[in-house]
KOLTOR-826124 format. One line per field, with one value per residue: residue number from 1; residue in three letters; x, y negated, z of N, C-alpha, C, O, CB in turn. Coordinates in steps of 0.001 Angstrom, whole numbers, plus 500000, padded with zeros to 6 digits. Each point is the difference from the previous one (the first is absolute). Glycine has a CB too. Layout:
N
k = c(NUM_...)
r = c(ALA_...)
n.xx = c(X_...)
n.yy = c(Y_...)
n.zz = c(Z_...)
ca.xx = c(X_...)
ca.yy = c(Y_...)
ca.zz = c(Z_...)
c.xx = c(X_...)
c.yy = c(Y_...)
c.zz = c(Z_...)
o.xx = c(X_...)
o.yy = c(Y_...)
o.zz = c(Z_...)
cb.xx = c(X_...)
cb.yy = c(Y_...)
cb.zz = c(Z_...)
***
This chain:
195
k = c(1_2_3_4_5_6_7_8_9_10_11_12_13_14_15_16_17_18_19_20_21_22_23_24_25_26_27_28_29_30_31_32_33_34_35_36_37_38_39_40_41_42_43_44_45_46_47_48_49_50_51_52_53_54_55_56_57_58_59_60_61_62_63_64_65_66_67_68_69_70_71_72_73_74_75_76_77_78_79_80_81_82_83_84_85_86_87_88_89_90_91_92_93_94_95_96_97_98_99_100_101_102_103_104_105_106_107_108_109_110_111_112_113_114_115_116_117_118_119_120_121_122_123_124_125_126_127_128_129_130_131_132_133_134_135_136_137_138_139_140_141_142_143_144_145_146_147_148_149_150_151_152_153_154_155_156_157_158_159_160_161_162_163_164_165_166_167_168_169_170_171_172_173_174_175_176_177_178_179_180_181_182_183_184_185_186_187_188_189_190_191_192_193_194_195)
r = c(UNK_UNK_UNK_UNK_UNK_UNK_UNK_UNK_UNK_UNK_UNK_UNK_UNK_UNK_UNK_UNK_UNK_UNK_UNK_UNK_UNK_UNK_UNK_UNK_UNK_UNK_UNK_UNK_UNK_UNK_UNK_UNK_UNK_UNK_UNK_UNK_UNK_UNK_UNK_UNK_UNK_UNK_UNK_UNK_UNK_UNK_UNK_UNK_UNK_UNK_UNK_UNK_UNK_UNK_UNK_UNK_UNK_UNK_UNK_UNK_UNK_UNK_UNK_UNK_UNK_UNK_UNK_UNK_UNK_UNK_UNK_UNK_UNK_UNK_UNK_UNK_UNK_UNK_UNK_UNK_UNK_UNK_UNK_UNK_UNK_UNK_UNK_UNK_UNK_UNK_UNK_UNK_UNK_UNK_UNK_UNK_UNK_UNK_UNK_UNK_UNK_UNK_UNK_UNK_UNK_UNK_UNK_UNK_UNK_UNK_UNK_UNK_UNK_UNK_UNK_UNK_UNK_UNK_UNK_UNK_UNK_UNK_UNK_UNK_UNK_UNK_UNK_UNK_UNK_UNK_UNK_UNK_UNK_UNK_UNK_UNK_UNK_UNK_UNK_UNK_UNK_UNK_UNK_UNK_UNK_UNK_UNK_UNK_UNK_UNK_UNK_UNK_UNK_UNK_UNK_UNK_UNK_UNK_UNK_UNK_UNK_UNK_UNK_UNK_UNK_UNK_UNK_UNK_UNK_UNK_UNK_UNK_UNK_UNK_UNK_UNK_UNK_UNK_UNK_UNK_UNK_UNK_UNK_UNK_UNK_UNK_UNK_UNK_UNK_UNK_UNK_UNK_UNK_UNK_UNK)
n.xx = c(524929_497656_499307_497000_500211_497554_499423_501302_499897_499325_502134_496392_499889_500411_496883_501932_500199_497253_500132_502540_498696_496088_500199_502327_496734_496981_501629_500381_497927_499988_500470_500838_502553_501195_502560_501325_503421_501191_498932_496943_500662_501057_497413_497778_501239_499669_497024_499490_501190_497933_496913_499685_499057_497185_498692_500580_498462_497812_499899_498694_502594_499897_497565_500892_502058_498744_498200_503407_500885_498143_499143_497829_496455_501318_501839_497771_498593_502269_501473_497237_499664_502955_502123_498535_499788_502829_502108_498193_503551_502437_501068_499995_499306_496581_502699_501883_502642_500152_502750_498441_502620_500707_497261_499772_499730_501388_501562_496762_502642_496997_499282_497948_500136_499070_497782_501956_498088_500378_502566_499297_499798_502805_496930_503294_499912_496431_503390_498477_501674_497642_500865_499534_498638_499742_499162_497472_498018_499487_499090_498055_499817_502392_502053_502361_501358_499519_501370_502818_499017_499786_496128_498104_500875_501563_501589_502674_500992_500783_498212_500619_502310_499235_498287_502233_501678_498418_499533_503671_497882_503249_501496_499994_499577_502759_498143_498597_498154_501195_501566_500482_501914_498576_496507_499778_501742_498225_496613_499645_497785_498857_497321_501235_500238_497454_499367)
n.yy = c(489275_500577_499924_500931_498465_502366_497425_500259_497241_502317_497650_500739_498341_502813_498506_501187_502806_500600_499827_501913_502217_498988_500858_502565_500804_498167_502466_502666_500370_499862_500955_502692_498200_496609_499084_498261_499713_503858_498326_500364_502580_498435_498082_501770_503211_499515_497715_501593_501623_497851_499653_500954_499670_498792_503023_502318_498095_499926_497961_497870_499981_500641_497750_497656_500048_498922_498682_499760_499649_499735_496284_502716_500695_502019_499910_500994_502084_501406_499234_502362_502214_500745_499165_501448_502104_500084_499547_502119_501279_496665_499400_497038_500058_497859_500222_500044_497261_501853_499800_498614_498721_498291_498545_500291_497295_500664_502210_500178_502176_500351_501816_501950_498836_503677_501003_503666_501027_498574_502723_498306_504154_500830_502168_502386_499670_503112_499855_498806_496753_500394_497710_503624_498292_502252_502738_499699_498678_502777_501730_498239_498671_503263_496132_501419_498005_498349_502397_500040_497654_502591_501324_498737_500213_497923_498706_502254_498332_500544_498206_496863_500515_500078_498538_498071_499469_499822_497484_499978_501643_501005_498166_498338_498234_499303_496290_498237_501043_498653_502833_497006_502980_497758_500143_501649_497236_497812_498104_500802_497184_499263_497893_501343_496439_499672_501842)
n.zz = c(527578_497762_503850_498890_497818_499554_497171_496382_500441_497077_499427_502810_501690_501910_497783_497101_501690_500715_495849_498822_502825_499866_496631_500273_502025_497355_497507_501068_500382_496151_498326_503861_498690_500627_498569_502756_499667_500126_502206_498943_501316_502834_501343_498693_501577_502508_498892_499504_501362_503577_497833_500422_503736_499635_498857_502240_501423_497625_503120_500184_500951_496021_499360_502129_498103_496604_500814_500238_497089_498461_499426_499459_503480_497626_500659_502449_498218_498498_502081_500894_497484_499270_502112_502151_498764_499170_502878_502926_500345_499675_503896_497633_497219_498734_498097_498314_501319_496754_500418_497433_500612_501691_498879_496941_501092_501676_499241_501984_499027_498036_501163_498667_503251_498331_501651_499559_497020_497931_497836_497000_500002_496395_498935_501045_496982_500087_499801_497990_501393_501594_503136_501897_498526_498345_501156_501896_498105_498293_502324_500720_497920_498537_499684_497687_500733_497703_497211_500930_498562_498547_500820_499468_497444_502451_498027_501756_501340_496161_498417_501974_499895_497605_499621_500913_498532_497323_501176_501601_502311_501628_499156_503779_497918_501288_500506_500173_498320_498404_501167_503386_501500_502042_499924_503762_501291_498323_500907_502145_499508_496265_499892_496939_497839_500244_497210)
ca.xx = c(499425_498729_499400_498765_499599_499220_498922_500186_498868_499353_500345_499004_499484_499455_498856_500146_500430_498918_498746_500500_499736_498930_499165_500914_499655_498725_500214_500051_498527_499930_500302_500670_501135_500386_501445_500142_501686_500753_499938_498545_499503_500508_499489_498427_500082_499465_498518_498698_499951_499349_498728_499565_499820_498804_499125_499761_498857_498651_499087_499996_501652_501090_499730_499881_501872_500448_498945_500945_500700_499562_499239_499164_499181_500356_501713_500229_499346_500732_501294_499343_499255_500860_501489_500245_499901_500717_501265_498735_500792_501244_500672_500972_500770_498867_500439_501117_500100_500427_500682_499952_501297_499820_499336_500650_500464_500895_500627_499644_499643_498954_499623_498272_499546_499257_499552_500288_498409_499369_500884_499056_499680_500312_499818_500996_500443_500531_500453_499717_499594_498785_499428_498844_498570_499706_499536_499245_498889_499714_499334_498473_498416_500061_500161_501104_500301_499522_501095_500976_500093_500422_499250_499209_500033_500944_501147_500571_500847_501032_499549_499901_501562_500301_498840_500262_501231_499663_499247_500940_499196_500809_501424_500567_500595_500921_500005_498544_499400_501015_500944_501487_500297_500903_499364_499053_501071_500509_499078_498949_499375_499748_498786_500179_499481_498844_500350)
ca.yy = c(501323_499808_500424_500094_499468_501198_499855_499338_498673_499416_498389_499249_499475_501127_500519_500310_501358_501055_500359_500772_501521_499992_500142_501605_501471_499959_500280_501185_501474_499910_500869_500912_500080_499060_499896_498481_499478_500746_499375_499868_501807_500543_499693_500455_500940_500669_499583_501006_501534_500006_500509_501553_500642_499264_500312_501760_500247_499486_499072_498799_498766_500105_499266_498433_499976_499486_498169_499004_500395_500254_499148_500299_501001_501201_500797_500956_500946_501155_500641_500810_500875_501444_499938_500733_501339_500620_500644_500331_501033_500226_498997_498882_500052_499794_499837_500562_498799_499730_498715_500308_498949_498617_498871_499483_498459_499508_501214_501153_501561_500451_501144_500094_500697_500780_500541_501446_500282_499312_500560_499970_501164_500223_501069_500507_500170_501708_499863_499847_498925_499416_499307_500930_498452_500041_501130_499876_498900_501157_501125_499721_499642_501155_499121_499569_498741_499156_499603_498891_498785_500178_500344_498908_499333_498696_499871_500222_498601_500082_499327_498580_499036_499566_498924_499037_499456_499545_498732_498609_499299_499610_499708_498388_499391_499366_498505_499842_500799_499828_501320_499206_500444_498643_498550_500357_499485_499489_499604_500459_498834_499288_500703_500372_498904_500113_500362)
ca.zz = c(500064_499796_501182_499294_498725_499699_499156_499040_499858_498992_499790_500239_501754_500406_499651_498290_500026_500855_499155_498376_500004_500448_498926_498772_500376_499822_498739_500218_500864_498845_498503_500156_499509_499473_499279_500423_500038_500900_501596_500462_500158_501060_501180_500161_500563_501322_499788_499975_500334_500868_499064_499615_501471_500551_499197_500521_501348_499623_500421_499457_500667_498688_498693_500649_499957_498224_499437_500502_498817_498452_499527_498866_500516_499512_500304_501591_499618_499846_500767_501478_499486_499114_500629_501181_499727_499257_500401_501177_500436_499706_500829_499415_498960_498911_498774_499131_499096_498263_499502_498345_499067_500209_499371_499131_500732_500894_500067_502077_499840_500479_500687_500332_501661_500065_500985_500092_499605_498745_499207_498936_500213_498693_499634_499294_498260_500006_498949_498706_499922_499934_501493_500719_500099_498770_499400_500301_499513_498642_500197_499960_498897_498749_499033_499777_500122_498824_498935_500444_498952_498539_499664_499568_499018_500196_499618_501060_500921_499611_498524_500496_499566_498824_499609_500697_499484_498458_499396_500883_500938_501271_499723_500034_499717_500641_499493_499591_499139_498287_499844_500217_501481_501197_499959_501086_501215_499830_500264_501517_501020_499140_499372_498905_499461_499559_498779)
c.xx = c(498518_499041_498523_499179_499476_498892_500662_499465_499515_500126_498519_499933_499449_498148_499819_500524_499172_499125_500376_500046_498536_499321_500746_499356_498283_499808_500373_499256_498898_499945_501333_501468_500332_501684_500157_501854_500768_499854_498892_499171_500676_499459_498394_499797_499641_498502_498850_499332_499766_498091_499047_499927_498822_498770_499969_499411_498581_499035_499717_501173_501017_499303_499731_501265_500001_499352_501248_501049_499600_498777_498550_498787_499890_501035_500006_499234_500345_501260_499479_499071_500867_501453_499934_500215_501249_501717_500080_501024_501447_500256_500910_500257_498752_500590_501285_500725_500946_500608_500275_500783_499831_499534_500357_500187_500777_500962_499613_500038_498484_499663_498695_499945_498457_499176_499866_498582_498869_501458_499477_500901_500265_499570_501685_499762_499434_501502_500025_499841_498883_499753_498505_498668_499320_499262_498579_498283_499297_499589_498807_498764_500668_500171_501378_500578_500355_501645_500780_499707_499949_498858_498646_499732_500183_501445_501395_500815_500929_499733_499492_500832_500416_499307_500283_500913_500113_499640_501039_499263_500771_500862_499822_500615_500810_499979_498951_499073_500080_501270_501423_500092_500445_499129_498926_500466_499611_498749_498769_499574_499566_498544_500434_499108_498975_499962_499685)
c.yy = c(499950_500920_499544_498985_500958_499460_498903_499131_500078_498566_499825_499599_501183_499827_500429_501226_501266_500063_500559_501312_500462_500213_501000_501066_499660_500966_501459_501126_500036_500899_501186_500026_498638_499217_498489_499781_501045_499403_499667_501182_500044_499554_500256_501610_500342_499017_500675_501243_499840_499380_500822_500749_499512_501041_501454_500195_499676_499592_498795_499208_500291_499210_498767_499227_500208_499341_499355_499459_500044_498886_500903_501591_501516_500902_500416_501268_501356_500399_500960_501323_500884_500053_500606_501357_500713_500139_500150_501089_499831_498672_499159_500516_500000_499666_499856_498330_500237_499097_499906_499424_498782_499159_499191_498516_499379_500555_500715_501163_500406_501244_500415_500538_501030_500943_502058_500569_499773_499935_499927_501612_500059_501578_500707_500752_501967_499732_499773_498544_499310_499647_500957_499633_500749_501379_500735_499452_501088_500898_499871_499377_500527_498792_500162_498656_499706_500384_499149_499137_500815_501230_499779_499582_498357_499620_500335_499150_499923_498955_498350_499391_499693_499378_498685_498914_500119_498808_499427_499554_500451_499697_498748_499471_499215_498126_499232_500315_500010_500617_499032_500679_498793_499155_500192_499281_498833_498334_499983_498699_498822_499927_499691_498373_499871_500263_498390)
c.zz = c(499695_501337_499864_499572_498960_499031_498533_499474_498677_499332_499922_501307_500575_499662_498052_499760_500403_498403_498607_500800_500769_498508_499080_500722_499531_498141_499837_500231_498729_498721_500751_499218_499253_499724_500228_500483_501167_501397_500278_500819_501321_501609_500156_500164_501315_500684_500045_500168_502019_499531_500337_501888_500851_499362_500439_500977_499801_501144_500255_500173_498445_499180_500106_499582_498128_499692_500420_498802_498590_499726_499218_501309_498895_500109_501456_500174_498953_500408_501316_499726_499229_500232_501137_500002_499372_500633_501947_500518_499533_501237_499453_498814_498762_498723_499383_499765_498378_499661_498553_499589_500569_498881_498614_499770_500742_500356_501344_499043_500025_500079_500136_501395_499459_501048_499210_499847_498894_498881_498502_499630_497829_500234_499296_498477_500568_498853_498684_499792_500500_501874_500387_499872_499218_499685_500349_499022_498728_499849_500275_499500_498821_499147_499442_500061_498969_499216_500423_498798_498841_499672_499035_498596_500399_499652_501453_500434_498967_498636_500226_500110_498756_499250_500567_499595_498544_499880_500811_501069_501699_500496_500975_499099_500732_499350_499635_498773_499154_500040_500732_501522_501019_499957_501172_501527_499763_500138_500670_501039_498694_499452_498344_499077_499797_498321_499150)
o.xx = c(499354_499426_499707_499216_500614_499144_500805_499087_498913_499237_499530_500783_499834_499405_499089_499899_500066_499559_499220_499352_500000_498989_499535_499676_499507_499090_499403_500094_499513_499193_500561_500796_499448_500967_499347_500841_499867_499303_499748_499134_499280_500049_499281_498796_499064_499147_499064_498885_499702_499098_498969_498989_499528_499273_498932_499377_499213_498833_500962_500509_500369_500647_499605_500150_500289_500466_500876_500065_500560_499095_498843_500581_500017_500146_500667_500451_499487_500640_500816_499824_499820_500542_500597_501036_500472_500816_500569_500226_500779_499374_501168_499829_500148_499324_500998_499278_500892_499608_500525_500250_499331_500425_500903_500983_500602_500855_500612_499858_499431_500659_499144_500721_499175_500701_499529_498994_499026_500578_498903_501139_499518_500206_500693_499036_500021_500541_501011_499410_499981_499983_498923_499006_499137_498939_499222_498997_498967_499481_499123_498799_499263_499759_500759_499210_500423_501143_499704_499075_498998_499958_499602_498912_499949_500905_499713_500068_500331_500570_500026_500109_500249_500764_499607_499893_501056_500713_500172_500416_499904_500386_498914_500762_499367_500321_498841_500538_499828_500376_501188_499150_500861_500293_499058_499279_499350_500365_498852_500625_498894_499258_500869_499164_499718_501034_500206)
o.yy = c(498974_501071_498870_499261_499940_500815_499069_500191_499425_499666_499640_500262_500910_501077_500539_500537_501159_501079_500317_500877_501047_500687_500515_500937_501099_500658_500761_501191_501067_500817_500753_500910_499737_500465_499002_500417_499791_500636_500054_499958_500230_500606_500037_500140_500756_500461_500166_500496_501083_500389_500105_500542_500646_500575_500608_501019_500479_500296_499269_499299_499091_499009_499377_498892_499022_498908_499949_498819_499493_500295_499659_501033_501159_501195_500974_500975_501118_501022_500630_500967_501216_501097_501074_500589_501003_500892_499221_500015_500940_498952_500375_501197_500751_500362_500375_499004_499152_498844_500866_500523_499725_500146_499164_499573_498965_499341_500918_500193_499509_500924_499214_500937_499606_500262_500413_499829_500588_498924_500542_500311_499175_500786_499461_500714_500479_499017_500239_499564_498787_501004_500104_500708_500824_500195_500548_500621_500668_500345_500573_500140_499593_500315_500259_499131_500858_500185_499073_500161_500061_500385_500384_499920_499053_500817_499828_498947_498820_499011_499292_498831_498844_499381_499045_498786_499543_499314_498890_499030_499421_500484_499473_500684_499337_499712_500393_500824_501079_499970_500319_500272_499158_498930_499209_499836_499434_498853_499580_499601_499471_500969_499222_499287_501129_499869_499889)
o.zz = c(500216_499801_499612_500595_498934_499656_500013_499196_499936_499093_498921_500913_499188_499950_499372_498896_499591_499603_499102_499428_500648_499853_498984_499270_499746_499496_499238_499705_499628_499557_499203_500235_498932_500604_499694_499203_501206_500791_501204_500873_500971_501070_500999_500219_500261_500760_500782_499843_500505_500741_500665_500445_500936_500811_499921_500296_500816_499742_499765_499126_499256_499663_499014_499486_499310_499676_499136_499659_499028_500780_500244_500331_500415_500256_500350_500600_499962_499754_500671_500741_499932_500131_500074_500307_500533_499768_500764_501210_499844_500160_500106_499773_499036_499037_500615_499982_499976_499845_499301_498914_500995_498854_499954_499395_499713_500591_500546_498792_500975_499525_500407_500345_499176_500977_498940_500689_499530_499849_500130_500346_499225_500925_499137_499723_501134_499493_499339_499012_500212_500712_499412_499838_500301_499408_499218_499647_500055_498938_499353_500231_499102_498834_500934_500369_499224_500417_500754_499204_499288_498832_498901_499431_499215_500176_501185_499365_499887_499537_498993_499629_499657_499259_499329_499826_499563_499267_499497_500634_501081_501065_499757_499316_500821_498847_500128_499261_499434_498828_500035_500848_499748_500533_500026_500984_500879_500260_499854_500982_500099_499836_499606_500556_500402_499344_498791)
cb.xx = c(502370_501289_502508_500906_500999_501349_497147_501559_502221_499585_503000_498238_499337_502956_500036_500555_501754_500161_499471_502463_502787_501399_499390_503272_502615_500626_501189_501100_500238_501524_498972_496904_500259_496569_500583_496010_499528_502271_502133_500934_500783_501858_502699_500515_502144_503882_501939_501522_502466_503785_502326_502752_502922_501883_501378_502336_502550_501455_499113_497311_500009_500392_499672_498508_500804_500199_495943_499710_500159_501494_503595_502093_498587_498794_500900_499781_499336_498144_500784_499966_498293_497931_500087_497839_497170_497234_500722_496831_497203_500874_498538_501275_502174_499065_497227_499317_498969_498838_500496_497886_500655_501196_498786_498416_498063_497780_501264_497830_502764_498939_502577_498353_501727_500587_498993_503195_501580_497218_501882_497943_498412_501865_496321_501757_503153_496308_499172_499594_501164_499057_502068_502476_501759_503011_503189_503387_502610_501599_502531_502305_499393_498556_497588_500337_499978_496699_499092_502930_502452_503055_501821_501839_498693_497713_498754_499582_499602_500125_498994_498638_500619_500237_498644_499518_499967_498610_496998_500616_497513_498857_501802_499469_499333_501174_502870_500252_499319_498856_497632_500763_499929_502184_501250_500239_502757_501645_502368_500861_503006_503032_496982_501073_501655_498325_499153)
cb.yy = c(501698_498506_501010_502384_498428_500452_501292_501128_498868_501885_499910_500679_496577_499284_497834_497248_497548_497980_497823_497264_499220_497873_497111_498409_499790_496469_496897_497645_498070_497733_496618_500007_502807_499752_503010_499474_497172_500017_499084_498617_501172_499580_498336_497769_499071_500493_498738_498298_500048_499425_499687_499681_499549_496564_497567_499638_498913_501150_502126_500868_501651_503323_502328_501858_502687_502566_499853_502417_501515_502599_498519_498125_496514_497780_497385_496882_496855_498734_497030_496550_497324_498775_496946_497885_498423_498238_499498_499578_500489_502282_501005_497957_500592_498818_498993_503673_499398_501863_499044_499772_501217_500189_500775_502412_501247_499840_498165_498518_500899_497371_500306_499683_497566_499149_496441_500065_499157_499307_500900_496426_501023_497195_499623_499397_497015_502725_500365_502677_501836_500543_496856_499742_496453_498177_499553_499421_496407_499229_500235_500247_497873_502108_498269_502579_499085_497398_501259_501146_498087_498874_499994_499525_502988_499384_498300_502848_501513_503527_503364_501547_502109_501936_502688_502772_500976_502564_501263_499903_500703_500166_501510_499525_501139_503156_500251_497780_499024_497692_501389_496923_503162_501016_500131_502613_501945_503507_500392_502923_500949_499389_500322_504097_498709_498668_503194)
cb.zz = c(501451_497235_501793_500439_501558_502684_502513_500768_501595_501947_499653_497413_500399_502073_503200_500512_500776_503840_502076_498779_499397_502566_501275_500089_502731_502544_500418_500610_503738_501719_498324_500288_501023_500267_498283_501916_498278_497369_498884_497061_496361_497093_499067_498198_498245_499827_498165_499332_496789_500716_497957_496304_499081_499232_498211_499071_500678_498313_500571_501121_504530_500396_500158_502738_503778_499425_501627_502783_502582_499228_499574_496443_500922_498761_497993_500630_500726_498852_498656_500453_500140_497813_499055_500464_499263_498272_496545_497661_500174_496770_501409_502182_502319_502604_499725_498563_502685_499561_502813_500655_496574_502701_502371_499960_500090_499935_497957_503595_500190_499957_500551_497154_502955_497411_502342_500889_502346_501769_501861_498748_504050_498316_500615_502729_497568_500699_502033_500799_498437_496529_499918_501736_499722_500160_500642_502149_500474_500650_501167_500871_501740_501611_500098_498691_502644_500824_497628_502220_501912_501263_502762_502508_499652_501360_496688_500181_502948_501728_500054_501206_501966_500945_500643_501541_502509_500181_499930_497378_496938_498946_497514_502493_497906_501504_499230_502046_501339_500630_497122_497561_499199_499080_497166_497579_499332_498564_498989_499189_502628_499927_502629_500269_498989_502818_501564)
***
């Protein structure tokens, strides 16, 4: 039975474990958003989200207690100066975890952990295509925006291809370079004669 057994060793030792999630949540407060192994996220989560609860109370004993934890003085300094603040009127739940696929090496699952808030932020399209940003930008300095290629009088992607494949320059050759086939197997490791 698994009678409490509530923690996920990580196939590490316990001081190799205290300091990978000592240094994923340092990473986290950080850049606020980081990408790492589904089960790494899952144990560095409540880590750092008792953290973050430290940081809402802001006095010295709380910021005594994460130093403890956080190595980097800046990063505590912004976990007290702007994290605290910011989730000040929310009870738990500071962040997200994302699940993106699996590794293309080993096949782990991964995952981005995130902190609620730091969302990356997209200008919406109107209907003419054009991004609010943009439209914005064009109204207030009255600039247009630059000639395209075929404007220009640059050649176009299309006309580069074909050009391309005219002279052969983007063709492989299959074998070796006098046109003989097999002779790439066949003298791999060999050394070649002298002239």
């Amino acid at each position: 039975m698994r009678h409490r057994r509530n923690l996920r060793k990580l196939g590490r030792t316990t001081a190799h474990r205290k300091a990978l999630l000592r240094n994923l949540s340092t990473s986290l407060f950080d850049k606020e958003r980081i990408a790492t192994t589904l089960v790494k996220a899952k144990e560095l989560r409540p880590f750092a989200e008792k953290l973050i609860t430290l940081a809402r109370k802001d006095n010295l004993h709380s910021r005594r207690l994460a130093a403890r934890s956080i190595q980097d003085r800046a990063v505590v300094r912004k976990l007290f100066d702007t994290l605290g603040p910011r989730f000040a009127q929310r009870n738990g739940g500071y962040s997200r975890i994302l699940k993106l696929g699996w590794r293309q090496g080993d096949g782990a699952e991964m995952a981005i952990l995130e902190l609620l808030g730091s969302e990356p932020t997209f200008a919406k399209a109107d209907r003419k295509g054009k991004s609010a940003r943009k439209k914005r930008a064009a109204e207030t300095e009255g600039v247009t925006s630059p000639p395209s290629a075929s404007q220009a009088g640059a050649p176009s992607e299309q006309g580069a291809k074909e050009a391309k494949t005219e002279t052969g320059a983007g063709k492989r050759r299959r074998g070796a370079p006098g046109g003989k086939r097999g002779s790439g197997a066949a003298t791999r490791g060999k050394k070649k004669p002298g002239k």
